[in-house]
C-alpha positions in Angstrom: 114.5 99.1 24.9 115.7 95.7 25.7 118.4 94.1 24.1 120.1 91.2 24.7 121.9 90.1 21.2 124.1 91.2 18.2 126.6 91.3 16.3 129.3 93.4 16.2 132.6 94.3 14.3 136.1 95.0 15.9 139.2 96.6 14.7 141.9 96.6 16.7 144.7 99.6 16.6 147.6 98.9 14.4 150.9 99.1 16.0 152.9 102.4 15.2 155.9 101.9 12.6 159.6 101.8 13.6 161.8 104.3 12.5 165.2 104.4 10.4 167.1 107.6 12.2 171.1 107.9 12.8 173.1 109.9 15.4 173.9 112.8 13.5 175.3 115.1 17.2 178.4 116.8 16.7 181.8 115.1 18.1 179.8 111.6 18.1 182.2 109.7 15.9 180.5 106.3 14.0 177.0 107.5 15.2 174.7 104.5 15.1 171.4 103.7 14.6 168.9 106.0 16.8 165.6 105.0 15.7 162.8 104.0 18.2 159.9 101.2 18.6 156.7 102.4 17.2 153.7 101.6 20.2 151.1 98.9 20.5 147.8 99.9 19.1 144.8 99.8 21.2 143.4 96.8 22.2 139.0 96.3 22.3 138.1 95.4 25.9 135.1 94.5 27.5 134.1 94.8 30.9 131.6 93.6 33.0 129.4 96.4 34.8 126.6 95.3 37.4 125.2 98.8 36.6 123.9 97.9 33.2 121.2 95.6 32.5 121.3 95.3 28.5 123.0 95.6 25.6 121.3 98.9 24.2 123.7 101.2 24.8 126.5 99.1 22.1 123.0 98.6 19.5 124.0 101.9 17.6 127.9 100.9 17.1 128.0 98.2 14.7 131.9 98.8 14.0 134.2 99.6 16.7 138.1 100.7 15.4 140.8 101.3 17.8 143.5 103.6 17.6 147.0 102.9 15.8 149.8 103.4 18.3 152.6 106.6 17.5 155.2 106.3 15.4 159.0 106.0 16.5 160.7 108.7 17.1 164.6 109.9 16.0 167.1 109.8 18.8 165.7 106.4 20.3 162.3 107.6 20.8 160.2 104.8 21.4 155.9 105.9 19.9 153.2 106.1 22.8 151.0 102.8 23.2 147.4 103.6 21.8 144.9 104.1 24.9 142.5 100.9 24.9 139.0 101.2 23.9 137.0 99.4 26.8 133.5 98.8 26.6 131.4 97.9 29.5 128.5 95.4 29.4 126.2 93.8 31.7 127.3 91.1 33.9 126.6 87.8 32.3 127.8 88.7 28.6 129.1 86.2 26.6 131.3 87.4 23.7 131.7 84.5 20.7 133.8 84.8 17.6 131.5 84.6 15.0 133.9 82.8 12.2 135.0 80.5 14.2 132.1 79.9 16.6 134.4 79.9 19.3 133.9 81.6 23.0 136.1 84.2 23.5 134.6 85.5 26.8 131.8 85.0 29.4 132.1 87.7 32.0 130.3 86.6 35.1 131.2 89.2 37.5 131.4 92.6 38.2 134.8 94.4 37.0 135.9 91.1 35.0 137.8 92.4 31.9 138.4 90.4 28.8 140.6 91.6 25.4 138.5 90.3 22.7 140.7 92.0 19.8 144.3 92.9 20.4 146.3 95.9 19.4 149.1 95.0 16.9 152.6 95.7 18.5 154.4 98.5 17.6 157.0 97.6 14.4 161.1 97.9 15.8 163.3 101.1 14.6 166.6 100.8 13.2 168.4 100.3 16.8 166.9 96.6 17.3 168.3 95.5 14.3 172.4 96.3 15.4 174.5 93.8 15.5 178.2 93.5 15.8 178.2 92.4 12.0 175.8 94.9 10.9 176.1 98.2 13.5 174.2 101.0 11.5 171.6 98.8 10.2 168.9 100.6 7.7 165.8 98.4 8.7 162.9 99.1 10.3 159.5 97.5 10.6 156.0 98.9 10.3 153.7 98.2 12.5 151.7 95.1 12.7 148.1 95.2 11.6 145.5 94.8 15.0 143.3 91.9 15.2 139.8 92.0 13.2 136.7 90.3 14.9 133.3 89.7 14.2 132.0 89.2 17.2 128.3 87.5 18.2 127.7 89.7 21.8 124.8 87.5 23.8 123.5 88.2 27.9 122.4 85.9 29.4 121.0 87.2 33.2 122.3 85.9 36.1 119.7 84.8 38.7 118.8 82.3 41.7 115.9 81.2 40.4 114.2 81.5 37.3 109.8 81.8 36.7 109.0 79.9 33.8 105.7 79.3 32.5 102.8 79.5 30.0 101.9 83.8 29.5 98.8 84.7 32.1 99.8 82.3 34.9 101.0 85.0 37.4 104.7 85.2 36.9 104.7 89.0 36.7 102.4 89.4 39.6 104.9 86.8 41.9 107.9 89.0 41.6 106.2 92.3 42.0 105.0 91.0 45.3 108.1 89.4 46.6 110.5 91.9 45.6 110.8 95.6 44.7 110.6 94.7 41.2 107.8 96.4 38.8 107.3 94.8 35.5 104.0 95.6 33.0 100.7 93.2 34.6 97.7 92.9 32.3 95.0 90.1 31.5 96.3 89.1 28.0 99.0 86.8 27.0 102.8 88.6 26.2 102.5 91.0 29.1 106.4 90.7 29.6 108.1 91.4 26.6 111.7 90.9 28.1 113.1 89.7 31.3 112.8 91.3 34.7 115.0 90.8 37.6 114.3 91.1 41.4 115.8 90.8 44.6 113.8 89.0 47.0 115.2 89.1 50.6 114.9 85.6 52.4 115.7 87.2 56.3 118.7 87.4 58.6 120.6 89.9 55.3 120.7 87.6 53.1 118.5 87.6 49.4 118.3 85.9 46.0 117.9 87.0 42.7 114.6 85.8 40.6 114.0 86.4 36.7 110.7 86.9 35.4 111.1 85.2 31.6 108.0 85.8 29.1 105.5 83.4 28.9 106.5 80.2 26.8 104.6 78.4 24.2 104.2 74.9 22.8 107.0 75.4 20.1 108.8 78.4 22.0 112.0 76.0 21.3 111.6 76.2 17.7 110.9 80.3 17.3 107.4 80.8 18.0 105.7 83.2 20.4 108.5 85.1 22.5 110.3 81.9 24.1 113.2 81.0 21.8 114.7 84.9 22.6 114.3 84.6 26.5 115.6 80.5 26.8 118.7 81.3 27.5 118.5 83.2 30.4 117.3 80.4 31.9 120.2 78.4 31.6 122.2 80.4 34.4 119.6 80.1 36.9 120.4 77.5 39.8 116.3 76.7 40.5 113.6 76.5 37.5 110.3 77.8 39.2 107.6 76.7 37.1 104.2 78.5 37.8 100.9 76.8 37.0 98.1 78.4 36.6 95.2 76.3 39.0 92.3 78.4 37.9 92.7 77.2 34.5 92.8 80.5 32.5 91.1 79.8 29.1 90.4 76.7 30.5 93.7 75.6 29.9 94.6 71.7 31.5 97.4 72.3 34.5 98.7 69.0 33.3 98.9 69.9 29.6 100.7 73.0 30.1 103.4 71.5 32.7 104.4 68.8 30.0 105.0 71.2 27.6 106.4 73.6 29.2 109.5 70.9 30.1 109.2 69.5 27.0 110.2 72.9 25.8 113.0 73.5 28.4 114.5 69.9 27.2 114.3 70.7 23.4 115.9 73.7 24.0 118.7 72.2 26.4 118.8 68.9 28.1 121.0 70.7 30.9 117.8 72.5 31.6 116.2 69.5 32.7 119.1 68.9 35.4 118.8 71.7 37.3 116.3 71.7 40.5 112.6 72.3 39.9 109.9 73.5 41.7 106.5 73.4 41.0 104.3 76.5 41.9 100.8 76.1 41.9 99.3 79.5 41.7 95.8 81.6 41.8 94.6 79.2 44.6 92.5 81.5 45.4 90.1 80.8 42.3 87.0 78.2 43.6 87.8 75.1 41.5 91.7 75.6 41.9 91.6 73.0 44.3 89.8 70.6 42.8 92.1 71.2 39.8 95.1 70.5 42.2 94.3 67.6 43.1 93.9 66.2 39.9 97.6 67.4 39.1 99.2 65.7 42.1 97.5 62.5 41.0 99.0 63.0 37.6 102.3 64.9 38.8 103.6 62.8 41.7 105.8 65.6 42.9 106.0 68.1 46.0 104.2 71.7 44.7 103.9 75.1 46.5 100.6 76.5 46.5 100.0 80.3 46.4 97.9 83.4 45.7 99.9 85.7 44.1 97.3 88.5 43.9 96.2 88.1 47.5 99.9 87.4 48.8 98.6 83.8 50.5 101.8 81.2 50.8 104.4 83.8 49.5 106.3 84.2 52.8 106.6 79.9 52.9 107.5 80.0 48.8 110.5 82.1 49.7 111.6 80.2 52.6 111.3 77.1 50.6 113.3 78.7 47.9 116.1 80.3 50.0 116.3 76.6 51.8 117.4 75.3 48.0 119.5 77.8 47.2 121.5 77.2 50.4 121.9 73.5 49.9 122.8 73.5 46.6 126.8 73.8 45.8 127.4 77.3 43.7 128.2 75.7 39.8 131.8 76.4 39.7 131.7 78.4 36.3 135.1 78.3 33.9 136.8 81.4 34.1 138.0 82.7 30.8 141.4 84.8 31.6 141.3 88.8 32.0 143.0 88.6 28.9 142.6 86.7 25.7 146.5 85.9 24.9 148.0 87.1 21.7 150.7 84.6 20.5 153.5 85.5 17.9 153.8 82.4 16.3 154.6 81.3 12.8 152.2 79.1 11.2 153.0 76.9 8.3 150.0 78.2 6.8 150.8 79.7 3.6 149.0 78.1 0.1 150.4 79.1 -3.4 148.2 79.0 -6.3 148.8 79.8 -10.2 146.2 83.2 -11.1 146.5 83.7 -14.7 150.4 84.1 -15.3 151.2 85.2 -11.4 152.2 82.7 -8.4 150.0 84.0 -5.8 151.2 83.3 -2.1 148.0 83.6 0.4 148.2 83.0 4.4 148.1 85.1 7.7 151.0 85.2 8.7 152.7 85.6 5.1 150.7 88.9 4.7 151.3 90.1 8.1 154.9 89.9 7.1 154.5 92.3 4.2 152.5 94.6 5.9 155.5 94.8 8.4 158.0 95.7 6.2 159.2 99.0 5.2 160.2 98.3 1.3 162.0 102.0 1.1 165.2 100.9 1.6 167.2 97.8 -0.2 168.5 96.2 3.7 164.8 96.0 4.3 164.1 94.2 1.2 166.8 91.6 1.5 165.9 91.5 5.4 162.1 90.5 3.7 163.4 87.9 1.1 165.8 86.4 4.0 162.3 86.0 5.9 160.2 84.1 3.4 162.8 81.8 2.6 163.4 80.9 6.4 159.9 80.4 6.5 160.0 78.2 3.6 158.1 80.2 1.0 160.8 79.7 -1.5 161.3 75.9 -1.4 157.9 75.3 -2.0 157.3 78.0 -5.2 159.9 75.8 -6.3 157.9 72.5 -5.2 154.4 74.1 -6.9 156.9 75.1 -10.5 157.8 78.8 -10.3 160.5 79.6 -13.0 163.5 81.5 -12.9 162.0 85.2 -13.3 158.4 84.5 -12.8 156.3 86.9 -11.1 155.3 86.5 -7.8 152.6 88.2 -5.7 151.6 88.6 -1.7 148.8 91.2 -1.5 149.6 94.4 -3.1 153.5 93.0 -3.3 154.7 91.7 -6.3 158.6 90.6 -7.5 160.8 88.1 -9.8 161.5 85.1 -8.4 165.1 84.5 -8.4 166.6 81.4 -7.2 
């Protein structure tokens, strides 16, 4: 089964909660605070394998959840960091956020690791809270909630050159002749139902990698037949090598099916169109293939390689030809995305307050996160809270919006008087 798209949901681990502990040893006089970090919760990785060629293997987990880091411990015992969940996928994956439509990661080579959702840090105990005016503090923080992603997971095959074409012109049969590569052959149209790769070797140790896509379609741009799935494998390729078929199968005009075919490769991307084309001219063998070839030059005033697949005539100079490209053209210098996607404490003014029935509701991402961090079990921890929200403004502008002396306010599950 070949699968080369969905979509996916990540939890990150929470972080582990801080802990409220004293010294409590014998002949310790004024024992302070001795209550530890909690530790990070996992983060969700992804890796780039060169083993794997699809996406099958991640079809049946449609929710991944990482592990919450451990708790803080008494006696300044800091809680273990969650072990990360990584998950390998093919070379070539590109990872998008699916709310924001925003690339998180395109992992191009082997071993190339990218954090799509990170593990919440573990919440501080009591002992990073000291200070000389408040030594035995009774504050400590619960861990912070790990990131939540829906995630769009695409592949997009990395080859040399790509074989494009209408279904039946030979595209199968080319790369199970040139290369080690055995995809299904039969006389009726959809033969290839996905992509097959294949290495071809060009002489002197080196070789190129050539993609066999399914046959396109007038309209394969717009959904029909098999094309719009398989495009965008194309897009990676450095050469497009578009097979014709000269016997004119089903009396099709060589002509006819070139101009759609690249008028399908530009509706789908105009980048397409860019890239270095060749033009193979294939089942020469046929009696009125050269007649037909001649026609198409006349019409097609560019250079075209003409082979026999099935009886292996002018494959030797096609893969010379195509090695000589490859060489001469400049590797695309693709933008690296960072091994890690960075995780940035900042504080966003990004709080709205709204009127719901007779209760001042406070919404915004880092307002929640704040509540979800403290530990309301002790009164220092509470005042710690209210100190927060009015440094970040929350006050001043429940004033601004109309709150009242004793009205109720709420922030998730968290409600209180307001007080000024």
């Amino acid at each position: 089964m070949f699968v080369d798209e969905l979509n996916m949901k990540l939890q990150a681990g929470d972080g582990g909660n801080g802990t409220i502990a004293f010294r409590r040893e014998k002949h310790v006089e004024f024992g302070g605070p001795f209550g530890g970090n909690g530790g990070g919760g996992a983060d969700i990785v992804f890796q780039a394998d060169e083993g794997i060629n699809t996406l099958v293997d991640l079809y049946q987990y449609k929710f991944i959840k990482g592990e919450r880091g451990d708790h803080g411990g008494s006696k300044g015992k800091h809680g273990k960091k969650a072990e990360d969940i990584v998950i390998k996928v093919p070379v070539g994956t590109v990872v998008k956020d699916v709310d924001s439509d925003e690339m998180m990661a395109d992992l191009v080579k082997h071993g190339q690791r990218a954090t799509i959702a990170k593990g919440g840090r573990g919440g501080r105990g009591n002992i990073a809270f000291a200070t000389s005016s408040n030594p035995a503090p009774s504050i400590a923080e619960n861990g912070e909630p790990g990131e939540e992603k829906n995630i769009k997971v695409e592949l997009k095959m990395l080859a040399d050159v790509g074989l494009v074409g209408m279904p039946s012109v030979g595209k199968s049969t080319i790369i199970s002749k040139i290369s080690s590569a055995k995809p299904k052959i039969a006389d009726y149209h959809f033969t290839t139902l996905q992509p097959n790769l294949g290495v071809v070797s060009s002489g002197e140790g080196k070789s190129f990698v050539v993609a066999d896509l399914p046959g396109l379609i007038k309209g394969a741009s717009q959904g029909k037949g098999l094309g719009d799935r398989f495009l965008k494998h194309i897009e990676r390729t450095k050469i497009i090598a578009h097979v014709i078929d000269m016997g004119s199968f089903e009396q099709r005009d060589p002509v006819e099916d070139y101009q759609i075919i690249n008028k399908e490769l530009a509706s789908f991307s105009e980048k397409l169109m860019t890239k270095p084309q060749v033009i193979i001219a294939n089942k020469m063998d046929i009696p009125w293939a050269a007649e037909n070839l001649k026609k198409f030059k006349e019409k097609v005033n560019k250079p075209v390689l003409e082979i026999s697949a099935i009886n292996q005539k002018g494959l030797l100079s096609m893969v010379n030809t195509l090695a000589k490209m490859l060489s001469e053209i400049e590797d695309e210098k693709e933008e690296e995305i960072d091994d890690h996607v960075v995780y940035k404490f900042t504080e966003k003014d990004d709080f709205r307050i709204y009127r719901e029935n007779d209760v001042w509701v406070v919404r915004g991402q880092e307002i929640e996160k704040l509540v979800k961090m403290t530990n309301f079990t002790t009164d220092e921890s509470i005042d710690h809270f209210a100190y927060k929200l009015r440094k970040k403004g929350i006050d001043d502008k429940l004033k601004a919006a109309g709150v009242k002396e004793g009205d109720l306010v709420r922030i998730l599950d968290f409600e209180f008087e307001y007080h000024d």
